[in-house]
C-alpha atoms as one frame of an Amber mdcrd trajectory, in Angstrom:
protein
  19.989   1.721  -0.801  23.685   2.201  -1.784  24.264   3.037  -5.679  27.185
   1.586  -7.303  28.619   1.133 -11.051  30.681  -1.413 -12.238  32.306  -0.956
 -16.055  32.979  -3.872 -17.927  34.723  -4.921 -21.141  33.495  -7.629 -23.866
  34.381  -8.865 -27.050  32.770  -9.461 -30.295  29.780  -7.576 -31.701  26.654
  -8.821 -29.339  24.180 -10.000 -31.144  20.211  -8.789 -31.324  19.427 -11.551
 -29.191  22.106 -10.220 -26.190  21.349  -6.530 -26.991  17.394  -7.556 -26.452
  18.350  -9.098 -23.170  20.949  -6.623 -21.673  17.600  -4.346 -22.455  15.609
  -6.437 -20.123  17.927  -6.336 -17.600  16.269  -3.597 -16.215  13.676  -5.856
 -15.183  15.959  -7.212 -12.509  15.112  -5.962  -9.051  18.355  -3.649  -8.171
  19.615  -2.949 -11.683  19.087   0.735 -12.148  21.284   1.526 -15.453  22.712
  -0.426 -18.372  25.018   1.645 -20.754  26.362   0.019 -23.713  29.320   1.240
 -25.427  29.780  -0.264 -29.006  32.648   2.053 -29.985  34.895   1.001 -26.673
  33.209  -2.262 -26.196  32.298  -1.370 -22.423  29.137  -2.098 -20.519  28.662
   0.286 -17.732  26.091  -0.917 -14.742  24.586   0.690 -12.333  23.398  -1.362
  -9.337  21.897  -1.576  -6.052  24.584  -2.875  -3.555  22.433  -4.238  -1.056
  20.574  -6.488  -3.674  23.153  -7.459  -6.133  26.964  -7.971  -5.616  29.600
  -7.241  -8.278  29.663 -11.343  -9.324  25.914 -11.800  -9.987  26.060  -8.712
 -11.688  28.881 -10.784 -14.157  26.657 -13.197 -14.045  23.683 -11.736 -15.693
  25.617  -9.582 -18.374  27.028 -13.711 -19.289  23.538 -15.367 -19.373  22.750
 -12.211 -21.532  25.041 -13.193 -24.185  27.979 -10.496 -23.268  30.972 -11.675
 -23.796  32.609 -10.109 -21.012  36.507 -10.370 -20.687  37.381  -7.943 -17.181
  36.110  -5.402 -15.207  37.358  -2.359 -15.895  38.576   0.426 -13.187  35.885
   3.528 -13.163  38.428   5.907 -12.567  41.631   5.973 -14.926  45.019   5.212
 -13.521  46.464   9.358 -12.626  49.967   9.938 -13.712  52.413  10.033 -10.627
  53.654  14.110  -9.692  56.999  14.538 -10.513  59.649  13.720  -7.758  61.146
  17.365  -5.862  64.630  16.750  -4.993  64.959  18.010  -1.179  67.267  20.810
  -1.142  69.486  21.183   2.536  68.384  24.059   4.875  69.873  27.304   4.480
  70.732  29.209   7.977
């Protein structure tokens, strides 16, 4: 069994009809987790990789009702270190 998450982003408001099916969901062999986040309109899943891929997972949250626009990375882009100048060797 390998775990993975996926986060995605939607628009609108879903409505009680989506919100009832994202919550049955978990009725599909390898979903494990469904997080819903109204205030930053994400959709966190948690999945079993070697049932489900990435684009069924998609899939589902859309026949749900989700309005998904992308996938969002997991881990936020890190800011880059600042550049050391190289100073010449002293002897």
């Amino acid at each position: 069994m390998t775990q993975l998450d996926v986060l995605y982003r939607y628009e609108g408001h879903p409505t009680e009809a989506a919100m009832f099916a994202l919550g049955n969901m978990r009725e599909v062999y390898g979903i494990r987790r469904l997080q819903v986040d109204e205030e930053w309109k994400t959709v966190r899943v948690e999945y079993d990789a070697t049932r489900l891929t990435r684009p069924i997972v998609l899939q589902l949250l859309r026949r749900a009702g989700l309005q998904v626009v992308e996938e969002l990375p997991l881990i936020p882009p890190q800011p880059e270190p600042p550049a050391v100048e190289a100073t010449p060797a002293q002897k």
